[in-house]
Phi, psi and omega in degrees: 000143178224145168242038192289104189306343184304177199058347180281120183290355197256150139275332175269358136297152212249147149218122160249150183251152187232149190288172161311327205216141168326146159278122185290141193266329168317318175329297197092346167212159179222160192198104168232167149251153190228122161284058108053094184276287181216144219259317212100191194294312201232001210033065174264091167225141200250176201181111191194218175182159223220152160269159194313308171269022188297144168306096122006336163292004176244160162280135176299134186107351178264002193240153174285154187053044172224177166200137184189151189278149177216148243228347176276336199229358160061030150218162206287154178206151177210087168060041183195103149295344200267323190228093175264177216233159161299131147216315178242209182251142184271146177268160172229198152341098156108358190250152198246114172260088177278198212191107192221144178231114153255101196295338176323281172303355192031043174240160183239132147235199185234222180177155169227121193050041177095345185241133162315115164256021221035198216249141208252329213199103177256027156193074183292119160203176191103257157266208247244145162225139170253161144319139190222153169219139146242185156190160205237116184230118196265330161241178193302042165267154186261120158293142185213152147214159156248162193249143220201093166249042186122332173322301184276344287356158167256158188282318215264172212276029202319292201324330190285295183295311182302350173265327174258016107352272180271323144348280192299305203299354169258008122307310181269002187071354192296339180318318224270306152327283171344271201314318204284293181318310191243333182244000000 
C-alpha cells in the first residue's frame, strides 16, 4: 500500500484502507504484521482495526469502533482522534509492526521488530473487525508498507504464543465458550 498526497487539497488528511476479509474469530487469535517501506516526511501511519462500516478518512482509532497504534507519536488511539493514549515505542522506515487479536480475552497488542510490546487494547468485542492501516503525509512523499498475513514468516515468534494460548484456553475450556459465542 502507498499513499502519496499530492493531488489532495488538504495536508491533514488520513486515508486509510481496510482488508477485504474479517478476522476469523473461530481462529481464536489473529496475527499479521506491516513492514514499514518507507515512513514519508513524519511517518504519520497508524495500524490497527476496523468494523466494516467505519469511515476511511481517518487514521485507525480515530473513528467509532476502530483502534489503533500510530508509529510518529507512538500512541493508541480509540474511536477518539482527539484523544491518544501512551502505548509504545514510535516506528519508522525498516521497522516490523504486528498486530495480535486474542478473542479468548478480547485484547489486542502489538509488537516491534519481533518484541511483544503488551497489550494496547483490553476490550476488543462487537462486530466484525479488519485490519486497517492509514497514513497522513503533509508533503508530496510517498509512504509505503507491506502488509504480511502469513505469506511470509513473522519476524515475531506468534507460533510460540499461539501454544501456549490455545494451552490455556483448553484448560480453561475456552475453545468451547469461542465456538458458542461467534459461530
Amino acid at each position: 500500500m502507498f499513499y502519496n498526497v499530492q493531488g489532495h487539497l488538504s495536508w491533514y488528511i488520513a486515508a486509510a484502507v481496510r482488508a477485504d476479509y474479517p478476522l476469523p474469530v473461530e481462529a481464536g487469535l489473529f496475527y499479521f504484521e506491516v513492514y514499514i517501506v518507507n515512513q514519508g516526511l513524519e511517518g504519520l501511519i497508524g495500524i490497527g482495526l476496523s468494523e466494516p462500516n467505519v469511515n476511511l478518512n481517518g487514521q485507525p482509532g480515530w473513528n467509532e469502533r476502530s483502534y489503533g497504534y500510530h508509529g510518529d507519536d507512538g500512541l493508541k488511539f480509540i474511536s477518539d482522534g482527539n484523544r491518544g493514549y501512551d502505548y509504545g515505542p514510535l516506528y519508522t522506515t525498516d521497522d516490523t509492526i504486528g498486530c495480535c487479536v486474542n478473542f479468548f480475552n478480547n485484547t489486542c497488542f502489538y509488537t516491534k521488530n519481533g518484541i511483544h510490546l503488551g497489550v494496547a487494547f483490553d476490550d476488543i468485542s462487537g462486530g466484525e473487525l479488519y485490519p486497517t492501516f492509514g497514513m497522513r503525509n503533509p508533503k508530496a512523499y510517498i509512504e509505503l508498507i507491506e502488509v504480511n498475513f502469513g505469506q511470509n514468516p513473522f519476524v515475531f515468534d506468534i507460533d510460540q504464543y499461539a501454544k501456549r494460548i490455545f494451552q490455556d484456553a483448553e484448560k480453561k475450556k475456552e475453545w468451547a465458550k469461542l465456538s458458542e459465542l461467534y459461530i
